[in-house]
C-alpha positions in Angstrom: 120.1 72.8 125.3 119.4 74.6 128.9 116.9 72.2 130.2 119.0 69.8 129.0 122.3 70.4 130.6 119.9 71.4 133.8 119.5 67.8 134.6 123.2 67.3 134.8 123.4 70.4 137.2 120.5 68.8 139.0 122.3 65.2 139.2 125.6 66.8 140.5 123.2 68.8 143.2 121.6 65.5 143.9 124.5 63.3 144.5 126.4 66.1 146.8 123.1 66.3 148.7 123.0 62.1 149.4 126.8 62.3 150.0 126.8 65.2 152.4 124.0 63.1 154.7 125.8 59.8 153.9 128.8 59.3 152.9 128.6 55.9 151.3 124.9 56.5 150.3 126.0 55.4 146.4 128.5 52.4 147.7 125.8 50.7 149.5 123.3 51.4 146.4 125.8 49.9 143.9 126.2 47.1 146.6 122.7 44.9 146.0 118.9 45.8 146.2 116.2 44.1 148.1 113.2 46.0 147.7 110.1 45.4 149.4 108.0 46.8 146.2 107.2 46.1 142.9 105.4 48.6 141.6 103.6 48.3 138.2 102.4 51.9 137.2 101.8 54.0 134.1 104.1 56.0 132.2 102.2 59.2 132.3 105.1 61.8 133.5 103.1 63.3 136.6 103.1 60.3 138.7 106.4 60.1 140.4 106.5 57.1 141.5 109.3 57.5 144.7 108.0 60.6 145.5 104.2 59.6 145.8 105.3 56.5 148.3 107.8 58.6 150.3 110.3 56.0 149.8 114.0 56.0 148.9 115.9 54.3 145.8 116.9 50.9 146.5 112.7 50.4 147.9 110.4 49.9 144.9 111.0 48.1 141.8 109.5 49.8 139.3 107.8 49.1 135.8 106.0 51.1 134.0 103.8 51.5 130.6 101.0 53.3 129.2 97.6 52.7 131.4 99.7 49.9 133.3 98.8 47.0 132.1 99.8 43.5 132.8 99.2 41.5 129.5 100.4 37.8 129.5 101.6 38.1 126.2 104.0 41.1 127.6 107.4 39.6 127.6 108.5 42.7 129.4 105.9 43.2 132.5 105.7 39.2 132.5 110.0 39.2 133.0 109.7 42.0 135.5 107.0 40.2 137.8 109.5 36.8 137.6 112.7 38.6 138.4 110.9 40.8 141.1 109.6 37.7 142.6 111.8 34.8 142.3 115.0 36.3 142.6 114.4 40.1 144.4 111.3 38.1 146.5 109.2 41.3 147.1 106.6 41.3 150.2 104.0 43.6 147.7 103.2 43.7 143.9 101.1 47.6 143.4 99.4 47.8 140.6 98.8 51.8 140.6 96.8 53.3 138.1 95.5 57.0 138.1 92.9 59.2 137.1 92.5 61.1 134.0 94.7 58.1 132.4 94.9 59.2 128.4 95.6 55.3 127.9 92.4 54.7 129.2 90.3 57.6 128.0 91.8 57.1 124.4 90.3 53.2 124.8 87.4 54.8 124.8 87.0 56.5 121.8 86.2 54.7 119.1 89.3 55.8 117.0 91.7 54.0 115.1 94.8 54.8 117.0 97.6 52.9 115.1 99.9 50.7 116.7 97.7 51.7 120.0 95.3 49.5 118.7 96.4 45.9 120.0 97.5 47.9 123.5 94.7 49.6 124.2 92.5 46.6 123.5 93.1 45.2 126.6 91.6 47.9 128.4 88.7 47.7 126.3 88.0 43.8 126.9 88.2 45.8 130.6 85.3 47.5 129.4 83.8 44.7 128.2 84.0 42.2 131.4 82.2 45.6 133.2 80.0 47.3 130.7 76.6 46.9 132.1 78.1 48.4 135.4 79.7 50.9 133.2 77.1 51.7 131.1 75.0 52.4 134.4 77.2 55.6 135.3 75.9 58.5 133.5 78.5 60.5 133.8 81.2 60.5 131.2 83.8 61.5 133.6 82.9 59.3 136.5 82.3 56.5 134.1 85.8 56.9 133.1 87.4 57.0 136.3 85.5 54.1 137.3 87.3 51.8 134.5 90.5 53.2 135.6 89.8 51.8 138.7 88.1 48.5 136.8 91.5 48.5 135.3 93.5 48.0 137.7 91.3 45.9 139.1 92.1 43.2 136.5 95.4 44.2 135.7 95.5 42.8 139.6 94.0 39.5 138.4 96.5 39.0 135.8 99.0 39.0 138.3 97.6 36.7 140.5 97.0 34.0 137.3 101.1 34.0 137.1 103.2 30.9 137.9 105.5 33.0 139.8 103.4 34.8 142.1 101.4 31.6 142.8 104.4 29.2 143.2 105.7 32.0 146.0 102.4 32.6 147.9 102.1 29.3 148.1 105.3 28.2 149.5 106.1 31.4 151.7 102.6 33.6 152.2 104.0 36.4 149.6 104.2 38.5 147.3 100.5 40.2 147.9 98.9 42.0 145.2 97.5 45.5 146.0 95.6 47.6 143.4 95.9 51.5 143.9 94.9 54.6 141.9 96.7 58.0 142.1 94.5 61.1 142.3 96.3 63.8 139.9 94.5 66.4 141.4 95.3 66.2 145.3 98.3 63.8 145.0 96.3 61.1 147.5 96.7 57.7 147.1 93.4 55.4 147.1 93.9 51.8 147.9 91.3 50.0 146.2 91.4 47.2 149.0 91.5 44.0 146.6 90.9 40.7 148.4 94.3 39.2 147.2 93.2 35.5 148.8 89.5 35.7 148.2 91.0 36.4 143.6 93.4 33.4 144.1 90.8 31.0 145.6 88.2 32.0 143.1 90.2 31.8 140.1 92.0 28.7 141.2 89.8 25.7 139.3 91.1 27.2 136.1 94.5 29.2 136.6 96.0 27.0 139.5 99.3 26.6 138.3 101.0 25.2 141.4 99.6 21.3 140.9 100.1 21.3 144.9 96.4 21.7 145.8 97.9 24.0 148.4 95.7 26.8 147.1 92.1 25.1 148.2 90.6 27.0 151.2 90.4 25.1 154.4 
């Protein structure tokens, strides 16, 4: 039970550190939140997501899940992404994978992983959309960092196909959708520079969901 009761000595530490720099640090806090941020990444324990950002609570909206995905059929990420939108009205949606995912690299193997299965499926339809570019990499390990990047990547796109996000770009020019990847082993952030207009134009014919034709390039 140390460890355990450690965090309560850390919270109490915490809390008298915010309050001896700002008084009303928690009042304000409890007041509302307007982040700027959603930030969609994966569970895995060594990505902190505040930390990595240098930004404060009350900044980034956070979801998370193993290999951060963003399946439609996600009730959770799919609620998150609304609320975020429509009712917090973020400037940014980060998608923020990292390397040496063990969502990805298990969706790799070919194992039968249980109630993983259906999860980790999407990331292999990932591999699926990309294999011949995949395939192409010789190397096991930069093959696999590659579809964490190709994961994201789509993960991205499946943002962009939602009502919500489309419905806001189009009437007020946000949220944009960024797509990063955390390095594990220098703690750098790598901003895979996706073309957030050039995804929603090109995907429009078929997952235009605003019936306002507002989406069509000049």
């Amino acid at each position: 039970m140390t460890d355990y009761n450690q965090v309560f000595e850390n919270n109490r530490k915490w809390v008298a550190s915010k309050t001896a720099t700002e008084s009303d640090f928690f009042e304000k806090m409890a007041d509302s939140q307007s982040p700027k941020y959603l930030y969609i990444g994966c569970s895995d324990s060594r990505v902190p997501t505040n930390e990595i950002m240098g930004l404060e609570a009350g900044e980034v909206f956070v979801h998370r899940n193993i290999a951060n995905l963003v399946p439609n059929t996600d009730l959770n990420v799919m609620a998150v992404i609304n609320y975020a939108v429509v009712h917090l009205e973020v400037k940014h949606i980060v998608v923020c994978g990292h390397y040496n995912c063990g969502g990805v690299k298990a969706a790799m193997q070919p194992k039968d992983l249980g109630i993983l299965n259906p999860w980790l499926r999407n990331i292999r339809d990932v591999y699926r959309l990309h294999m011949d570019e995949l395939n192409a990499i010789p190397d096991e390990h930069d093959r696999y960092n590659r579809l964490v990047e190709l994961n994201v990547q789509e993960q991205c796109i499946n943002i962009i196909k939602t009502a919500a996000v489309q419905k806001m770009y189009t009437a007020k020019g946000y949220p944009t959708v960024h797509g990063w990847v955390y390095d594990l082993k220098n703690g750098m952030l790598k901003d895979l520079q996706i073309d957030f207009e050039g995804v929603l134009h090109e995907i429009q014919k078929i997952y235009d969901l605003t019936g306002s034709g507002l989406m069509q390039k000049d």
